[in-house]
N, CA, C and O atoms as CSV, one atom per row, in Angstrom:
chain,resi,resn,atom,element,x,y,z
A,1,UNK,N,N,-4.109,-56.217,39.846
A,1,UNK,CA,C,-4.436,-55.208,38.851
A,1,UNK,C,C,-3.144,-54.524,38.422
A,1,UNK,O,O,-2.487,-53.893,39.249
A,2,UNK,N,N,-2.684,-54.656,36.887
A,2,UNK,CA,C,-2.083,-53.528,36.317
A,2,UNK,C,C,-2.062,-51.874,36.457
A,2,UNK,O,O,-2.614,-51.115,35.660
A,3,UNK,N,N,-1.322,-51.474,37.617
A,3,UNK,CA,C,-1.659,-49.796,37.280
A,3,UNK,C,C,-1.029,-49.149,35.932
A,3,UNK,O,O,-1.571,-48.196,35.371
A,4,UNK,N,N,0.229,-49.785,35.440
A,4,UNK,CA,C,0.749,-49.237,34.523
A,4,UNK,C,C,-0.166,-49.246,33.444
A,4,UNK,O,O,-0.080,-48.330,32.626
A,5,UNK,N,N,-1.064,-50.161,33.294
A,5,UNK,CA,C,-2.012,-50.561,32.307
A,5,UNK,C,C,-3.278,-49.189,32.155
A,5,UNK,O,O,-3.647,-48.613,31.132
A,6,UNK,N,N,-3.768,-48.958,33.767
A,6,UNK,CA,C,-4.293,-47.971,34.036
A,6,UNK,C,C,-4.411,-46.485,33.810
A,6,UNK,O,O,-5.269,-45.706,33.394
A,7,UNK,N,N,-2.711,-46.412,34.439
A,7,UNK,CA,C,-2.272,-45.252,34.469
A,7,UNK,C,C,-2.278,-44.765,33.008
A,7,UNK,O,O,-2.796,-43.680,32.747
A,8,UNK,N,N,-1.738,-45.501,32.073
A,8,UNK,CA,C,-1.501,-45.106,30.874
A,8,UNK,C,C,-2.848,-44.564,30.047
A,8,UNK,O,O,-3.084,-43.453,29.574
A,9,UNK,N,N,-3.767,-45.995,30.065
A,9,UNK,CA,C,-5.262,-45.680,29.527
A,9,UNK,C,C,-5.955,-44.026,30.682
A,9,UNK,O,O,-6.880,-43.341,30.246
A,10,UNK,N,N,-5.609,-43.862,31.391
A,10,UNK,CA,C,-6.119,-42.614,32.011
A,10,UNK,C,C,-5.115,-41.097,31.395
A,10,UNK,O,O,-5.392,-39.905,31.536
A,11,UNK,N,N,-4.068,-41.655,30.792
A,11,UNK,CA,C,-3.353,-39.982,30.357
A,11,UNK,C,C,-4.279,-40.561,28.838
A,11,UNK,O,O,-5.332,-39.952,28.646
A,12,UNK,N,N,-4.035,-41.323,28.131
A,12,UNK,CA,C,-4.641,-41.343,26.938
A,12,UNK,C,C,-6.223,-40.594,26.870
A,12,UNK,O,O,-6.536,-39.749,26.032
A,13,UNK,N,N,-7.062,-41.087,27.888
A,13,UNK,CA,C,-7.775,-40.192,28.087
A,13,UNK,C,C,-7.718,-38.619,28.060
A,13,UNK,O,O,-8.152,-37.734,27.323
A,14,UNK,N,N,-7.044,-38.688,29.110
A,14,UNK,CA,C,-6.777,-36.885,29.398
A,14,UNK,C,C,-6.330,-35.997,28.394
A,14,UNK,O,O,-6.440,-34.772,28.451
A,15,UNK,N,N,-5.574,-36.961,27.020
A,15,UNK,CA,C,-4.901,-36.140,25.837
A,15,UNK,C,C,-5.988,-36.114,24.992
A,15,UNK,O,O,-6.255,-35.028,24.476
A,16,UNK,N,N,-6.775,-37.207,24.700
A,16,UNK,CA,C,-8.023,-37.408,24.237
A,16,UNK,C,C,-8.746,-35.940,23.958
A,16,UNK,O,O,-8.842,-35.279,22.925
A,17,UNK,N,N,-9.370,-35.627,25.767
A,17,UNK,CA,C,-9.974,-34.129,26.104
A,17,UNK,C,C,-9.546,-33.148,25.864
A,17,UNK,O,O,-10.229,-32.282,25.318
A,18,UNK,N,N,-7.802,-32.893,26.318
A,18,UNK,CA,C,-7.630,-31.663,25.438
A,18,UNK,C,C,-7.466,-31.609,24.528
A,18,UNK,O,O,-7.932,-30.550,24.107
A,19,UNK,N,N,-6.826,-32.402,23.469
A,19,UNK,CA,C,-7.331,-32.441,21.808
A,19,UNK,C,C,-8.468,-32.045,21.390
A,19,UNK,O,O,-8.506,-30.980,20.775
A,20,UNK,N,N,-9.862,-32.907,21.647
A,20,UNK,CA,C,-11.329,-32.003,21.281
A,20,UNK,C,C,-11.107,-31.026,21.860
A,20,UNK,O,O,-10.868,-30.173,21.005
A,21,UNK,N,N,-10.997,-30.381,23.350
A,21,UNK,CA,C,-11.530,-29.108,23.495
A,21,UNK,C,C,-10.325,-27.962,22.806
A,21,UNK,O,O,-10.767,-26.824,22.961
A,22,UNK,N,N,-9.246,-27.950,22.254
A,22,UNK,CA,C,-8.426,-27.260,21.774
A,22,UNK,C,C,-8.855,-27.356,20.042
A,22,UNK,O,O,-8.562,-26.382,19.348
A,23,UNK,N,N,-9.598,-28.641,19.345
A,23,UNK,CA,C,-10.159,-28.662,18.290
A,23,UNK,C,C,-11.254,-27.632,18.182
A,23,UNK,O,O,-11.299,-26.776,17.299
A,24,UNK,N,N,-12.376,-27.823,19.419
A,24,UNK,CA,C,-13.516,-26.810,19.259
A,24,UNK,C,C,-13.307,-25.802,19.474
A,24,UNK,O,O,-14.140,-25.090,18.912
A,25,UNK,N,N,-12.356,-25.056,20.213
A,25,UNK,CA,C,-11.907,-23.837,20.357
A,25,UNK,C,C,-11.388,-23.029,19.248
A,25,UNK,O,O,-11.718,-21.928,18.808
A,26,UNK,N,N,-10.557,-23.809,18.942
A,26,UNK,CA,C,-10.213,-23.908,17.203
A,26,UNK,C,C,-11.326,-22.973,15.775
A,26,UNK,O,O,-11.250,-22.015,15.005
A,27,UNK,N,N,-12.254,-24.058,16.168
A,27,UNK,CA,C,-13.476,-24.341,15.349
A,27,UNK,C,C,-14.039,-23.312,15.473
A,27,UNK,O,O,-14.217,-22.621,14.470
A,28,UNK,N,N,-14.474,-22.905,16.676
A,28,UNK,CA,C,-15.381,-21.880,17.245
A,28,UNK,C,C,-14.402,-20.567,16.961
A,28,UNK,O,O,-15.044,-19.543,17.193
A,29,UNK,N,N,-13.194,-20.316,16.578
A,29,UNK,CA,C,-12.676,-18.873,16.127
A,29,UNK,C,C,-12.868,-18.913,14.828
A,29,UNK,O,O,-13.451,-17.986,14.266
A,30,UNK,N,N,-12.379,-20.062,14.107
A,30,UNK,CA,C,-12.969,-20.068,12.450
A,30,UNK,C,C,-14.267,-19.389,12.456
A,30,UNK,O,O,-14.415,-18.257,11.997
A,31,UNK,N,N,-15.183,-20.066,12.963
A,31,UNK,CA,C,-16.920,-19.780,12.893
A,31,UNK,C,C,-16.949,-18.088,13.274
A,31,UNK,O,O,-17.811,-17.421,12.701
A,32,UNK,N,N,-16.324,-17.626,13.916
A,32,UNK,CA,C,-16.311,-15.937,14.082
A,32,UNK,C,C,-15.613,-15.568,12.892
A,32,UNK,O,O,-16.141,-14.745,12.144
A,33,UNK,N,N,-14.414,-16.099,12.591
A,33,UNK,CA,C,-13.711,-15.228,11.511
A,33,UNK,C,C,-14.829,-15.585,10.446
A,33,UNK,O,O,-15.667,-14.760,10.085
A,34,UNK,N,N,-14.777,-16.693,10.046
A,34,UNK,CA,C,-16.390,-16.532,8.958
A,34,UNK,C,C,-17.760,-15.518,9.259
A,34,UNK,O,O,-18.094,-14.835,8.291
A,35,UNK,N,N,-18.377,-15.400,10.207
A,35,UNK,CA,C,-19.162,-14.782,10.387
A,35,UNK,C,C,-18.838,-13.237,10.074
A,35,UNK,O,O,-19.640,-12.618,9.376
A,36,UNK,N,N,-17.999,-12.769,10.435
A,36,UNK,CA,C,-17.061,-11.548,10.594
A,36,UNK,C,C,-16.845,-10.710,9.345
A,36,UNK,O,O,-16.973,-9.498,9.171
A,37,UNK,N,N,-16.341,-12.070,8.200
A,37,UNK,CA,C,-16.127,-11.706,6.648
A,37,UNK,C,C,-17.419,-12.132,6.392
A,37,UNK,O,O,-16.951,-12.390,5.284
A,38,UNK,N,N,-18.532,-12.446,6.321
A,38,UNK,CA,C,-19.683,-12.315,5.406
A,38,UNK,C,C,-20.476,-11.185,6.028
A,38,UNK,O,O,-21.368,-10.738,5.306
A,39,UNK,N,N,-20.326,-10.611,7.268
A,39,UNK,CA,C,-20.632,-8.804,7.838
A,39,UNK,C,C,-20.007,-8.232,6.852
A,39,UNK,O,O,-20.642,-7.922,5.845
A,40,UNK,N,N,-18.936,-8.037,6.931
A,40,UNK,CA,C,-17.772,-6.957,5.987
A,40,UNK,C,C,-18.446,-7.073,4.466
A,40,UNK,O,O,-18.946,-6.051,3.996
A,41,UNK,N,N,-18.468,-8.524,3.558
A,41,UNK,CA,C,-19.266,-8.532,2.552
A,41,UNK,C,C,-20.470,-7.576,2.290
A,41,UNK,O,O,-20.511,-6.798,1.337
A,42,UNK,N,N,-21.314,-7.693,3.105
A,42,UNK,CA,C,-22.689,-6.960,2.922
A,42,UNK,C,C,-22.718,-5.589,3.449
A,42,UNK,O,O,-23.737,-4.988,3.112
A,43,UNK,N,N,-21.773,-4.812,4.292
A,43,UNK,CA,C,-22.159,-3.416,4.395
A,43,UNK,C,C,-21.107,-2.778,3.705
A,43,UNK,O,O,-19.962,-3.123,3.409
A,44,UNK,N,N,-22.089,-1.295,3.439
A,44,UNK,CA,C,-21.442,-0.184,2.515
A,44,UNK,C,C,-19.736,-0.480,2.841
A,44,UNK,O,O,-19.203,-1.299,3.589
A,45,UNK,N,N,-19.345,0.230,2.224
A,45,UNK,CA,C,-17.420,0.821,2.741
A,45,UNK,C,C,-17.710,1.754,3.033
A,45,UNK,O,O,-18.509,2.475,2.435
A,46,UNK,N,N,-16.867,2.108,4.510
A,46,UNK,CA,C,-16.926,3.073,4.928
A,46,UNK,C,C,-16.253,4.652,4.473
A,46,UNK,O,O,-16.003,5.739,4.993
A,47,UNK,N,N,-16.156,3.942,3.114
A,47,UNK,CA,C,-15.210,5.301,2.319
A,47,UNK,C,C,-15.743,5.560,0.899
A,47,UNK,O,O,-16.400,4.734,0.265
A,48,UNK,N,N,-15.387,6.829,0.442
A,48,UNK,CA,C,-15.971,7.297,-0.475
A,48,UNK,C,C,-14.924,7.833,-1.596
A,48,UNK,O,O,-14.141,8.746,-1.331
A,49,UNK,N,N,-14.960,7.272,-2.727
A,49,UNK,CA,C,-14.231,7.382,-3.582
A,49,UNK,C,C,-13.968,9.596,-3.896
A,49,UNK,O,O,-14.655,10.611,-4.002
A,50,UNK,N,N,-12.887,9.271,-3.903
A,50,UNK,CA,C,-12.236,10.862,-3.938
A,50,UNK,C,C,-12.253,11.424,-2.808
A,50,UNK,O,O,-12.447,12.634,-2.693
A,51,UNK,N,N,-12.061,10.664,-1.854
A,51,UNK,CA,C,-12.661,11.072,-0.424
A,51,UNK,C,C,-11.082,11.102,0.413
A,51,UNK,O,O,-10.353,10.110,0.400
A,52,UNK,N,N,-10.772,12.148,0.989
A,52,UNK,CA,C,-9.281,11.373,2.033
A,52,UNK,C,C,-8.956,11.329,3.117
A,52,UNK,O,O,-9.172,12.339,3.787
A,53,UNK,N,N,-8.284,10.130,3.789
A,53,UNK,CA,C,-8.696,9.377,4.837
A,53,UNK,C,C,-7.517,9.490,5.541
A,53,UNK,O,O,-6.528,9.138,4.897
A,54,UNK,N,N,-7.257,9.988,7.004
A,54,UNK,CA,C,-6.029,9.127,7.777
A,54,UNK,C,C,-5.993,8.400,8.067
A,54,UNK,O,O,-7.083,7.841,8.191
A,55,UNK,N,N,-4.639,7.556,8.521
A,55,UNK,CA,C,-4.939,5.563,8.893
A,55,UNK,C,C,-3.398,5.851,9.223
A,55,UNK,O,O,-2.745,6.855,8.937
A,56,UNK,N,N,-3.033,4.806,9.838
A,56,UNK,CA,C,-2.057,3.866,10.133
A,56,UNK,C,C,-1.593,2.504,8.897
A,56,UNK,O,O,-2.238,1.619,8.335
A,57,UNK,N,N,-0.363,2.873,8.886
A,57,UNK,CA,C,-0.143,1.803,8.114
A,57,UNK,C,C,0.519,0.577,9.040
A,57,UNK,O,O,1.320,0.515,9.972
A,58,UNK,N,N,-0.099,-0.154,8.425
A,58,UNK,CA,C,-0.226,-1.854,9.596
A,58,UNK,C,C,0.873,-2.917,8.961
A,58,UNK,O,O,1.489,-3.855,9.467
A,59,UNK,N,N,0.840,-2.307,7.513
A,59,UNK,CA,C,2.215,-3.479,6.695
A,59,UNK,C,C,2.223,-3.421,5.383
A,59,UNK,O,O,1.170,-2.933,4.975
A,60,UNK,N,N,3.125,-3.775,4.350
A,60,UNK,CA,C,3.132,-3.307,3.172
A,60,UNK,C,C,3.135,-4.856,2.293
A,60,UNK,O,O,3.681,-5.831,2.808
A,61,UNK,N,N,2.600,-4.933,1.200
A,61,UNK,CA,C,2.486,-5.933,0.346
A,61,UNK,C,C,2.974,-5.179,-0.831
A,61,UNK,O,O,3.365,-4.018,-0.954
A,62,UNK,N,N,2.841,-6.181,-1.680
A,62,UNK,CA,C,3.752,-6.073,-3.479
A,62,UNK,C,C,2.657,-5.813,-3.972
A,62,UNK,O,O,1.743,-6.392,-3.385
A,63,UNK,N,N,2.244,-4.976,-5.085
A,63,UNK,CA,C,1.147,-4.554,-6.006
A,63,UNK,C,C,1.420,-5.576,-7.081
A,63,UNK,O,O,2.548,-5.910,-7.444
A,64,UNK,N,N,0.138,-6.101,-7.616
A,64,UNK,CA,C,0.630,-6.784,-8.944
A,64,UNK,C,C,1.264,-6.216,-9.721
A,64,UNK,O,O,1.847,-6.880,-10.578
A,65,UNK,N,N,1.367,-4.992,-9.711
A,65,UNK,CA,C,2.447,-4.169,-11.093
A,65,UNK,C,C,3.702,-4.271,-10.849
A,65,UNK,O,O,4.545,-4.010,-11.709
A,66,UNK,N,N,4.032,-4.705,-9.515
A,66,UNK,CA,C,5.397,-4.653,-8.705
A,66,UNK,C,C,5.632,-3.745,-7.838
A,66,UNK,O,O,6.442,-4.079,-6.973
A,67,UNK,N,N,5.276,-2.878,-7.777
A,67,UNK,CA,C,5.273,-1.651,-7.161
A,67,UNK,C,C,4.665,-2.262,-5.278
A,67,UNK,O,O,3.742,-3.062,-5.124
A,68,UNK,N,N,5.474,-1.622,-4.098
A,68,UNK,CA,C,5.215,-1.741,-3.185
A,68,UNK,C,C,3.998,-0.593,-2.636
A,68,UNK,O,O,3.884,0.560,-3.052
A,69,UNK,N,N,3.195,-1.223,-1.653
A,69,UNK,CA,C,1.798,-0.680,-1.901
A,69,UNK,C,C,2.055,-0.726,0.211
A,69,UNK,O,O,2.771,-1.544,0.788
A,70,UNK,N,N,1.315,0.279,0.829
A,70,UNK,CA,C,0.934,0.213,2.252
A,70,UNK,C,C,-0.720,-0.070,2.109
A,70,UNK,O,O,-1.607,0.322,1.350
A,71,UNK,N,N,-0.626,-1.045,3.359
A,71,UNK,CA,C,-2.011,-1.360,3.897
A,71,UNK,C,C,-2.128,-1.051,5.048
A,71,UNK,O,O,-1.349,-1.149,5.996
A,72,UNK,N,N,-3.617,-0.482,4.921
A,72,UNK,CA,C,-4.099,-0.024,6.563
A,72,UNK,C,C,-5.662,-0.384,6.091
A,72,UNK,O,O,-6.136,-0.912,5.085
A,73,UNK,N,N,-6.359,0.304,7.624
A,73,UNK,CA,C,-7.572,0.246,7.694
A,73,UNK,C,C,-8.491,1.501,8.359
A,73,UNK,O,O,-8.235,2.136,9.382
A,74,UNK,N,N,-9.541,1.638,7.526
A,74,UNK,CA,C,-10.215,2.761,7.905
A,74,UNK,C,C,-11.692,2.054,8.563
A,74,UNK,O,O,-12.259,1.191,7.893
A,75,UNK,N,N,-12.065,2.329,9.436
A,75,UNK,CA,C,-13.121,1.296,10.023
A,75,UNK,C,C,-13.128,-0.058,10.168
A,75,UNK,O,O,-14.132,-0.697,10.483
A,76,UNK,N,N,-12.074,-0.516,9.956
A,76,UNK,CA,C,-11.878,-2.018,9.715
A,76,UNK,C,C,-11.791,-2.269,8.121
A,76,UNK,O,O,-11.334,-3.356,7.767
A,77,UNK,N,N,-12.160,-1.423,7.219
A,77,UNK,CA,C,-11.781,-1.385,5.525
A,77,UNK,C,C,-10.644,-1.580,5.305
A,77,UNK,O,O,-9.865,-0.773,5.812
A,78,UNK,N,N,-10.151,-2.538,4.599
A,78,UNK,CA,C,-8.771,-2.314,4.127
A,78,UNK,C,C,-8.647,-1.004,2.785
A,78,UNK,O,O,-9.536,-0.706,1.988
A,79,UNK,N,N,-7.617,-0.563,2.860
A,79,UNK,CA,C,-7.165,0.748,1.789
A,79,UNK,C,C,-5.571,0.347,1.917
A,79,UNK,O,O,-4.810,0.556,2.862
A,80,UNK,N,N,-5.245,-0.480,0.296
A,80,UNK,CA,C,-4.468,-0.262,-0.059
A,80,UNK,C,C,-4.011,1.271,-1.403
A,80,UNK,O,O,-4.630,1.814,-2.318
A,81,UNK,N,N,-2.350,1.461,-0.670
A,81,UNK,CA,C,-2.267,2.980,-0.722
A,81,UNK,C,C,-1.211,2.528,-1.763
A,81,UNK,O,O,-0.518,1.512,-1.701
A,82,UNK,N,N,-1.219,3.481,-2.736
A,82,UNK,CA,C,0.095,3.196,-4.019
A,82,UNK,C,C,1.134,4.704,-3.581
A,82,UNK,O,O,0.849,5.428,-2.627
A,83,UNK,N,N,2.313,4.935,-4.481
A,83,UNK,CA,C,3.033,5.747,-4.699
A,83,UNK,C,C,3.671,6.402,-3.044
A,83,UNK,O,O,3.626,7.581,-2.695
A,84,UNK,N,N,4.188,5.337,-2.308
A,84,UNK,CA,C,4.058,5.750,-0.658
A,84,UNK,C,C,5.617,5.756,-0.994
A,84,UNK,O,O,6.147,4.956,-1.766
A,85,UNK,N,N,6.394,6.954,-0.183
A,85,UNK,CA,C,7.846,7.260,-0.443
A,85,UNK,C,C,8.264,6.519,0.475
A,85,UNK,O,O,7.556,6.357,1.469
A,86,UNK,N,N,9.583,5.854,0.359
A,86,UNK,CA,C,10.562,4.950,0.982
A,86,UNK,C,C,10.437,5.582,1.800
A,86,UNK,O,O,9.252,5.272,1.920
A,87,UNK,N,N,10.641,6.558,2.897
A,87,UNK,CA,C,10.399,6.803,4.288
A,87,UNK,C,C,9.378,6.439,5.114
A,87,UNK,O,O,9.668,6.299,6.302
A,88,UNK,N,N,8.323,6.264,4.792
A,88,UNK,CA,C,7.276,5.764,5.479
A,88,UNK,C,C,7.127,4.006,6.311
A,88,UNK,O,O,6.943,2.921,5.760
A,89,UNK,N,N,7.243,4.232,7.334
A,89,UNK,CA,C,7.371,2.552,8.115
A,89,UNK,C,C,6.042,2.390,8.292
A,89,UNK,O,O,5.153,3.237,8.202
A,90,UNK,N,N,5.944,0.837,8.640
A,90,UNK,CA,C,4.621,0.232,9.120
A,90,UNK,C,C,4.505,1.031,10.643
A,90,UNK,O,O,5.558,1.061,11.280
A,91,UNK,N,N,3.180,1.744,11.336
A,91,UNK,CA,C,2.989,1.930,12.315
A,91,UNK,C,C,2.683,3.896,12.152
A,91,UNK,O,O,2.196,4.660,12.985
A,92,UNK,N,N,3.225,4.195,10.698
A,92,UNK,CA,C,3.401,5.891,10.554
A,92,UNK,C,C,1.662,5.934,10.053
A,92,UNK,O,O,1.019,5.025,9.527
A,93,UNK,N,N,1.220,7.282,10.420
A,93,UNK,CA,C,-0.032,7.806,9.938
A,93,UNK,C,C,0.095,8.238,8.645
A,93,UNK,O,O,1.049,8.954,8.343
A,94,UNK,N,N,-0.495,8.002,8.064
A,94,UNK,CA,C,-0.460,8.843,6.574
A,94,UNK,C,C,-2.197,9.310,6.221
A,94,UNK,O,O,-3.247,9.325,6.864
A,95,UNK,N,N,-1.838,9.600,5.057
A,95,UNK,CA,C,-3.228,10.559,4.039
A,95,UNK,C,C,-3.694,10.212,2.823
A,95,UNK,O,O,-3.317,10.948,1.911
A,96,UNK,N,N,-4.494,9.196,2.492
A,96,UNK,CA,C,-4.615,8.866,0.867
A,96,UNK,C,C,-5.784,9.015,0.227
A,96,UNK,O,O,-6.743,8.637,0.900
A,97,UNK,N,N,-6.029,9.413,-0.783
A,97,UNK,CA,C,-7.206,9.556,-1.062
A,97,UNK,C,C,-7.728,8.301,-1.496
A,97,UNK,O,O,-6.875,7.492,-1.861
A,98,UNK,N,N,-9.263,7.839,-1.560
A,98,UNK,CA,C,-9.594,6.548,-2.602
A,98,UNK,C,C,-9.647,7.166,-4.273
A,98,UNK,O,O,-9.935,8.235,-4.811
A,99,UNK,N,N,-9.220,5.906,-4.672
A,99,UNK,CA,C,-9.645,6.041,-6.058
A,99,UNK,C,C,-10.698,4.963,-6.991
A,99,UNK,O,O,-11.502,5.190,-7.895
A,100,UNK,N,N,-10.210,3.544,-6.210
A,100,UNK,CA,C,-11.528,2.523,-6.831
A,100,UNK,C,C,-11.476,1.858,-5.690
A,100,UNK,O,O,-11.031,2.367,-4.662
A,101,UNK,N,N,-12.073,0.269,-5.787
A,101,UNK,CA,C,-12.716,-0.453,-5.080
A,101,UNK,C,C,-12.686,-1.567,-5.749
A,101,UNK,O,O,-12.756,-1.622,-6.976
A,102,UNK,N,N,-12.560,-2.704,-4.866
A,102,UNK,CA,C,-12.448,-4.061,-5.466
A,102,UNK,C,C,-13.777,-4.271,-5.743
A,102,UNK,O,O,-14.754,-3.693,-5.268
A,103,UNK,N,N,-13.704,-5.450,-6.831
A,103,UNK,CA,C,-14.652,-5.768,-7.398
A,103,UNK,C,C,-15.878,-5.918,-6.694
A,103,UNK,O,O,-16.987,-5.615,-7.133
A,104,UNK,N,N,-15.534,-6.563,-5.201
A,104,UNK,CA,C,-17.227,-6.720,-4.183
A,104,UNK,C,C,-16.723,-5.916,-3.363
A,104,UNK,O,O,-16.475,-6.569,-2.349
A,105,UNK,N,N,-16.421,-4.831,-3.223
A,105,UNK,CA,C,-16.187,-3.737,-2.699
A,105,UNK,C,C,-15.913,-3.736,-0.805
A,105,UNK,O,O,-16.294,-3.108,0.182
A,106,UNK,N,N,-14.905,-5.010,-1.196
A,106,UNK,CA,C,-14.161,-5.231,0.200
A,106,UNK,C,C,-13.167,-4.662,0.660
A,106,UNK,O,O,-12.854,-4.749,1.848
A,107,UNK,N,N,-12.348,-3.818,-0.431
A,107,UNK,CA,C,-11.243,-3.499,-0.137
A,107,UNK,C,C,-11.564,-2.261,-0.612
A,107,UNK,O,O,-12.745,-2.004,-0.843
A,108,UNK,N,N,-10.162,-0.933,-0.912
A,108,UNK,CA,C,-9.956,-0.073,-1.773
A,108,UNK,C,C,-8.714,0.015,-2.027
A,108,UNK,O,O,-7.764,-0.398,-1.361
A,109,UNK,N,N,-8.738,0.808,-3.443
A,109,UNK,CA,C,-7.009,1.528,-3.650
A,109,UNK,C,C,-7.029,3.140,-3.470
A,109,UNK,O,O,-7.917,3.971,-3.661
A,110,UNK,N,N,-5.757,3.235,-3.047
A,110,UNK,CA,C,-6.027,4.645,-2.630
A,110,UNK,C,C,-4.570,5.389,-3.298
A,110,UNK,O,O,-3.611,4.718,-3.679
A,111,UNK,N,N,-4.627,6.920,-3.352
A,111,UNK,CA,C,-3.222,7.316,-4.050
A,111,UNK,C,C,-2.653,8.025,-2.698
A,111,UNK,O,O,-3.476,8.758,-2.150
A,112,UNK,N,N,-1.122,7.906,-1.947
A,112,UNK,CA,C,-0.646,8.798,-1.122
A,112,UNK,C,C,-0.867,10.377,-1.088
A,112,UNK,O,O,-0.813,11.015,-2.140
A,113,UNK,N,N,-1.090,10.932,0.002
A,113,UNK,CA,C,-1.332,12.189,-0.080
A,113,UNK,C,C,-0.042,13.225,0.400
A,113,UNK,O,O,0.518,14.251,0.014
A,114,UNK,N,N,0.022,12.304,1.425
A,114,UNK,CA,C,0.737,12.861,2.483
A,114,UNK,C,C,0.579,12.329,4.149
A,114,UNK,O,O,-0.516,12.071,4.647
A,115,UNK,N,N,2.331,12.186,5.137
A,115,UNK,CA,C,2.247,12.263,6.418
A,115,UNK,C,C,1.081,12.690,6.905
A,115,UNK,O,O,0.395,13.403,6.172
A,116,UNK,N,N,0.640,12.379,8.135
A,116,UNK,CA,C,-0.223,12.688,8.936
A,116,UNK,C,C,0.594,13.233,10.335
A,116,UNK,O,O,-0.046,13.612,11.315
């Protein structure tokens, strides 16, 4: 009997298994992050237009106008914040009020208020 023949067909195996089970593991976090965003879809926002909120800012993106914008989250809502002064880092509390809401009312925009 060939062991090399063996040996080999037995790791091929073994890479086999952890491939699927690192695929379904995979799979099975997609299937939460989906589940997760069609929750967020269907309930209210937890915010109310003219309303103002403290948060943490978590990181900043580009506004389509160009203008640099902070993102955070209020209940898990995203609230992007406009007019935020160059001093402010990712991780600082701030104050913004809302002003609208994306179209399926997943997100918001909000105007800076002020440090927290």
């Amino acid at each position: 009997m060939d062991y090399t023949v063996v040996g080999a067909g037995a790791g091929v195996a073994v890479l086999l298994v952890v491939v699927l089970v690192l695929w379904r593991r995979r799979s099975s976090s997609a299937r939460q992050s989906k589940q997760a965003h069609d929750a967020a879809q269907e309930r209210e926002p937890p915010v109310g237009l003219g309303e103002t909120y403290e948060f943490g800012v978590t990181e900043f993106a580009d506004h389509h106008s160009g203008d640099r914008v902070a993102v955070g989250k209020v209940e898990g809502f995203v609230v992007f914040t406009e007019d935020i002064p160059k001093r402010v880092s990712e991780g600082d509390v701030i104050r913004a009020t809302i002003t609208s809401f994306n179209r399926d009312k997943t997100s918001a925009d909000a105007i800076f208020e002020g440090a927290a």
